[in-house]
N, C-alpha and C positions, 0 to 999 in steps of 0.2 A: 421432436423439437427441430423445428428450422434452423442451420446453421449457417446460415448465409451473411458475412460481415456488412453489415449495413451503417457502420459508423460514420460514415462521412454524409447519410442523409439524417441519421439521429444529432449529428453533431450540432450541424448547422440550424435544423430548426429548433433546438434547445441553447442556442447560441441567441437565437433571432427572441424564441420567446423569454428570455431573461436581460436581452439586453443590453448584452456582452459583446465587448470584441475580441478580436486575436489575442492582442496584446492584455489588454483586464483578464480573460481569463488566462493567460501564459502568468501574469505579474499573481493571481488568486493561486493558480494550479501549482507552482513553481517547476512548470513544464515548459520546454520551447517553443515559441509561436511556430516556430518551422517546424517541429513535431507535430503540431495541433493543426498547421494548415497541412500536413502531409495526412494527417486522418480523413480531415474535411474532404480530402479529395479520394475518399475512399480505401485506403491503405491500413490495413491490418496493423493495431498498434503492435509492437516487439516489446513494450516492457510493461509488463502489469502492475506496475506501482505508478509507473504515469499516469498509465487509464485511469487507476484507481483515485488517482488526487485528481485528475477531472473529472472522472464522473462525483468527486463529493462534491465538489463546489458547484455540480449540476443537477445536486441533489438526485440522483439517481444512482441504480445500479450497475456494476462493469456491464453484467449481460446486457444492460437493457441500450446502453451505450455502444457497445461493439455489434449488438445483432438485432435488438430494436421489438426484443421478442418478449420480452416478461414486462411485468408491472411495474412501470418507470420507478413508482414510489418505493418500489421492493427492492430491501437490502437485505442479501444475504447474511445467514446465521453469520459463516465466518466474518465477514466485512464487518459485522457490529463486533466481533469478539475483536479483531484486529483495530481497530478504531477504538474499541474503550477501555483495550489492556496494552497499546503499543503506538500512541499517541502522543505519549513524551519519553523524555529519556528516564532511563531506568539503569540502578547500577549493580551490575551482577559481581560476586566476587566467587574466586572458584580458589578452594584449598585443597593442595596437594595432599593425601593421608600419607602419613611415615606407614611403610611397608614394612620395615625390620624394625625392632623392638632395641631400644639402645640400651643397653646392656651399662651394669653399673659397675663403676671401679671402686675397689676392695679401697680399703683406708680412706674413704673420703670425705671421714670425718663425722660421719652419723649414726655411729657406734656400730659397724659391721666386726 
């Protein structure tokens, strides 16, 4: 596989063929136009959750975004698990286990 970052020629013309500008897709992505114009010009994105929320609203995939090399339409295994299990919020709750066993006290009334 070719690794060569080609996102600022993938960008643009997935830019032109949808329609989109800086700002539409900065205001769609909730990414910085000055992020998105810093890819357009060839620059290796630094957070993959960005790429990631541009390349959905570009209907494509990260790779196919950042290196221009797989099937635009093709979304990774994880990408679909992370999009249809962590797309809203979700609320964890985490309980401490008692470690020592509390111990009962004599007379307390429940016929010891």
């Amino acid at each position: 596989m070719d690794e060569e970052v080609r996102i600022g020629h993938v960008l643009k013309h997935l830019m032109t063929e949808k329609k989109l500008t800086f700002k539409k897709l900065s205001e769609l992505s909730d990414v910085p136009i000055s992020t998105i114009k810093t890819w357009s010009a060839g620059v290796e994105p630094k957070s993959f959750a960005a790429a990631r929320r541009v390349a959905r609203v570009l209907g494509v995939s990260v790779e196919y975004l950042v290196f221009g090399n797989a099937d635009k339409a093709q979304i990774s295994f994880q990408e679909v698990l992370t999009t249809q299990l962590f797309s809203g919020w979700c609320k964890v709750t985490i309980e401490m286990p008692v470690t020592t066993p509390i111990a009962k006290k004599k007379g307390d009334g429940h016929g010891d």
